[in-house]
C-alpha positions in Angstrom: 115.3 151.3 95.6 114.4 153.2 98.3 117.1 155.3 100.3 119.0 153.9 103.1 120.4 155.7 105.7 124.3 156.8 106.3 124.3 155.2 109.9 123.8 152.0 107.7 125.8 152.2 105.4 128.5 153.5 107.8 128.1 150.9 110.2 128.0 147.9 107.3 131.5 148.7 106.3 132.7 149.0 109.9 131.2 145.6 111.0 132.9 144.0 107.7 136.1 146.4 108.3 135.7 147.7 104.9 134.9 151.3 103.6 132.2 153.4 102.3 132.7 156.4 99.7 130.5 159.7 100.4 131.0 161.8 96.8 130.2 165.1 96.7 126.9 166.2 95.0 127.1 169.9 92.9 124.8 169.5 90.1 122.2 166.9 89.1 125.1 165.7 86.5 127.2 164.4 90.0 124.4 162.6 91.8 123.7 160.7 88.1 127.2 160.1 87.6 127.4 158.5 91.2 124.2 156.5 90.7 125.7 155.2 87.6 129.3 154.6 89.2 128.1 152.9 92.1 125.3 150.4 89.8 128.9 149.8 87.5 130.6 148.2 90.7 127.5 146.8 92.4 128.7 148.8 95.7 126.8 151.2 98.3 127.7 154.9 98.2 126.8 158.0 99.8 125.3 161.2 98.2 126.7 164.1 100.4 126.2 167.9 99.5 127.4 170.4 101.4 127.1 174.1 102.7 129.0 175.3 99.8 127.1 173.5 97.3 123.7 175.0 99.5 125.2 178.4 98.6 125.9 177.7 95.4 122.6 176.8 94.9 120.9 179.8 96.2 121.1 179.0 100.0 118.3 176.8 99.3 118.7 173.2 99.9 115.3 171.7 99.4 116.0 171.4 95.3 119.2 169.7 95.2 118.2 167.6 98.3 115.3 166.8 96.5 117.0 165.7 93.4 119.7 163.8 94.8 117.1 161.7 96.7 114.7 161.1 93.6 118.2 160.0 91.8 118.5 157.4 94.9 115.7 156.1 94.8 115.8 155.4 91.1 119.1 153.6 91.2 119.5 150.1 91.9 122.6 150.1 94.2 122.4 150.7 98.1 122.5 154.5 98.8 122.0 157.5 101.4 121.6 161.2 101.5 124.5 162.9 103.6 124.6 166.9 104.6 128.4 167.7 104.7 130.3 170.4 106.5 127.7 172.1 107.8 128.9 175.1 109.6 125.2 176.8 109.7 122.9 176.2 112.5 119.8 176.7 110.3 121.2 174.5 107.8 121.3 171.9 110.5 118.0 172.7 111.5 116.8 172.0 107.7 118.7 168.8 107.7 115.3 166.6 108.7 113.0 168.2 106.6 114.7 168.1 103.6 115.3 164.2 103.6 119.1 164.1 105.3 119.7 160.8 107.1 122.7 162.3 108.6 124.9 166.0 108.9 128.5 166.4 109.3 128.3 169.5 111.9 131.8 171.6 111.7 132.8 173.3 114.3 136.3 172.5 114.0 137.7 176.4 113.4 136.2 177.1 117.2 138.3 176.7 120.2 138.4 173.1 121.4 135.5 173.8 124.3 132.7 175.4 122.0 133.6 173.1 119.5 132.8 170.7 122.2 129.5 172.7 123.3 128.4 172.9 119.5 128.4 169.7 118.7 127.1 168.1 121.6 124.3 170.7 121.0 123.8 169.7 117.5 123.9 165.8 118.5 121.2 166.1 120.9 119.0 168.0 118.5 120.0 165.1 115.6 119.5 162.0 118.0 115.9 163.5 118.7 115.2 162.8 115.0 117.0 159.7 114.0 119.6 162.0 112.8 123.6 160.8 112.3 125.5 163.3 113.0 130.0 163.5 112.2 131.9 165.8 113.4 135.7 166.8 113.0 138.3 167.1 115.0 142.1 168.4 114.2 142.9 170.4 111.0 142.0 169.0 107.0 143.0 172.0 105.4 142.1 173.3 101.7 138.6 174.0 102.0 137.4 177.2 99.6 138.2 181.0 101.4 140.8 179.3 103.8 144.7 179.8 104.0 146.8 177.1 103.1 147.6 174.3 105.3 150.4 172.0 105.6 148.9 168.3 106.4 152.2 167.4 108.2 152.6 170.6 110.3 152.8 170.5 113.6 149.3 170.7 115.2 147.3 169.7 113.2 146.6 165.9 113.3 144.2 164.6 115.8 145.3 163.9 119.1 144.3 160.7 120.3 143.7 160.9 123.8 141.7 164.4 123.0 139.6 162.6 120.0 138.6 160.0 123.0 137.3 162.6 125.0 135.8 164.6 122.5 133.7 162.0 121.1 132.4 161.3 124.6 131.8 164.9 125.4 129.9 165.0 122.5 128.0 161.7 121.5 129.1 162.2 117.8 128.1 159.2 115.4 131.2 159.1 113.8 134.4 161.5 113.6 136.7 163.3 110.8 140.0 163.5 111.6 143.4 165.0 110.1 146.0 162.0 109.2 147.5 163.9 106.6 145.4 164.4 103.9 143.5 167.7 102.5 140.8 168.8 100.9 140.8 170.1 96.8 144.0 168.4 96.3 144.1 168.0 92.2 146.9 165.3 92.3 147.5 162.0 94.7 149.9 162.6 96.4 148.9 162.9 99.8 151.1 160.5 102.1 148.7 159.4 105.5 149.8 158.6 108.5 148.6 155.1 109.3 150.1 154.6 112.3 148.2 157.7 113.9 145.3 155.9 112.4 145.9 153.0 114.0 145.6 154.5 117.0 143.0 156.8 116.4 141.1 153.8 115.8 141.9 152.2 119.2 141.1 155.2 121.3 137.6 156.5 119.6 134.5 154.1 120.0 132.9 155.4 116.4 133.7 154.9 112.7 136.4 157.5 111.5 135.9 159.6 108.6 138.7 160.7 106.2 138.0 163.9 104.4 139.9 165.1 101.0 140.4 161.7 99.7 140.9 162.8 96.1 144.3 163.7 97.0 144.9 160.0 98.4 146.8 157.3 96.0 144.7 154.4 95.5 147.2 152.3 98.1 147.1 154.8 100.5 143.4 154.5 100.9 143.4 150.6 101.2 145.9 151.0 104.1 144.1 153.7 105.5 140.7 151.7 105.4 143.2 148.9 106.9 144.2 150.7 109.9 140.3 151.6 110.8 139.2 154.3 108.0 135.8 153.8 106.9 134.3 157.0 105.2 135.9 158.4 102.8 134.6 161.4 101.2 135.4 162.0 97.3 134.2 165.5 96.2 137.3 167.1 94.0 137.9 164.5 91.9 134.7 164.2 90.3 134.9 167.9 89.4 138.4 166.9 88.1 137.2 164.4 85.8 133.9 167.2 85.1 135.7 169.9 83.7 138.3 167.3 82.3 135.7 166.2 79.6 134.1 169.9 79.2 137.0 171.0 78.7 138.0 168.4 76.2 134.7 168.5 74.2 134.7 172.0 74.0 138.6 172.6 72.2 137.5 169.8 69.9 134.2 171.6 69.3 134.7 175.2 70.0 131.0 175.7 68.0 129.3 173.6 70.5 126.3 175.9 72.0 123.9 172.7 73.4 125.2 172.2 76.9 123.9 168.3 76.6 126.6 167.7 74.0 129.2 168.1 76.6 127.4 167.1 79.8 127.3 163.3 78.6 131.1 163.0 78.3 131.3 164.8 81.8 128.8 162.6 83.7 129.9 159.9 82.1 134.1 160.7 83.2 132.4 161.1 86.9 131.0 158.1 86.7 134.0 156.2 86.0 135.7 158.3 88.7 132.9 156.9 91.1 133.4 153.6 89.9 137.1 153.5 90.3 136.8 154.7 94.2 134.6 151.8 94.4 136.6 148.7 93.1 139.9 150.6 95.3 137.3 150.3 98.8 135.7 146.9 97.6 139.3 145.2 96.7 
């Protein structure tokens, strides 16, 4: 079916108080393996790539755009093309052309007021073009290159109050905060803070995003999608259940040279992933 648009996906699950997963896209494997999760549940989902996987790729974003889109439109379940963590301007800036309905912007390492200046910036240039943009405010820790973070330090949840102002500083369509979880957690153990949630919910006018949702039990993320969550982004555990089956298919057959053998089982372990996140969001 042709590909619909984050903003409507996002605001779907708002008006119906459910949620909506964004999985991260790396290879052409992911965005199949999503496709196929989300057409096993009968549920909407979001392809997202991000800057990382632009690097990864060569800096050039046209190609995997490209093929995550043709994958969308092939699939017969509800979903949209999502530029994540975009720290780049130019990136930004290639958002539109390259078939994006929507960017998450991060300027969330810069002091509070050009984080502010930045993304209001980057909103008025997205609005011009239809674009959704999300933004982040507070600290979700374990991205690649970065220091560790502890999710319960002092600091580094979103403030309430300043998440109010922020978002009207800045227009943002919707906003990532820190409740406790982080990204490129291996295990689900992350605890959330849903009365901060709660809150956050009360005080901010737009859908909140929670990022490093792999990390999150399965009853954590219904409460969190409870106390006003509504996307949340899955990108770790798909590569989990990847290299899981790789891994698997290769010490069973260490003679294995034809990369298909092995990328069936590991698609096919993402998918189930995908479909898992699904029934949690849609239950």
């Amino acid at each position: 079916m042709p590909l619909v648009t984050t903003g409507e996906l996002v605001s779907s699950a708002a008006a119906r108080g459910h949620g909506i997963a964004a999985f991260n896209v790396i290879t052409l494997e992911h965005a199949e393996a999503i496709a196929a999760g989300a057409e096993q549940v009968a549920a909407p989902a979001i392809l997202q790539v991000s800057e990382n996987a632009v690097t990864f790729h060569g800096g050039r974003v046209e190609a995997v755009a490209a093929a995550a889109a043709a994958v969308a439109r092939s699939s017969f379940a509800p979903l949209a093309l999502h530029l994540d963590h975009v720290v780049s301007v130019d990136l930004l800036y290639a958002a539109h052309e390259a078939g994006f309905s929507s960017v998450m912007f991060d300027a969330s390492k810069l002091p509070y007021a050009e984080n502010v200046a930045a993304t209001a910036k980057a909103v008025s240039w997205g609005h011009e073009r239809g674009i959704w943009i999300e933004a982040e405010l507070g600290k979700v820790g374990g991205k690649e290159g970065e220091a560790p973070l502890d999710a319960h330090a002092p600091g580094v949840r979103t403030d309430p109050e300043e998440a109010a102002a922020y978002v009207a500083a800045t227009g943002v369509d919707a906003l990532a905060v820190a409740v406790g979880s982080s990204h490129a957690m291996t295990e689900r153990t992350a605890a959330l803070d849903h009365g901060l949630i709660a809150r956050l919910r009360d005080a901010v006018p737009v859908p909140l995003v929670l990022h490093g949702s792999s990390g999150v039990p399965d009853e954590e993320i219904r409460a969190a999608v409870a106390s006003g969550m509504v996307k949340i982004n899955v990108g770790t555990a798909l590569n989990t259940a990847f290299t899981g089956a790789v891994r698997a298919f290769l010490e069973a057959d260490p003679k294995t040279v034809d990369p298909r053998k092995y990328l069936v089982p590991a698609r096919e372990a993402m998918a189930g992933t995908v479909a898992g996140f699904l029934r949690v969001l849609s239950s």
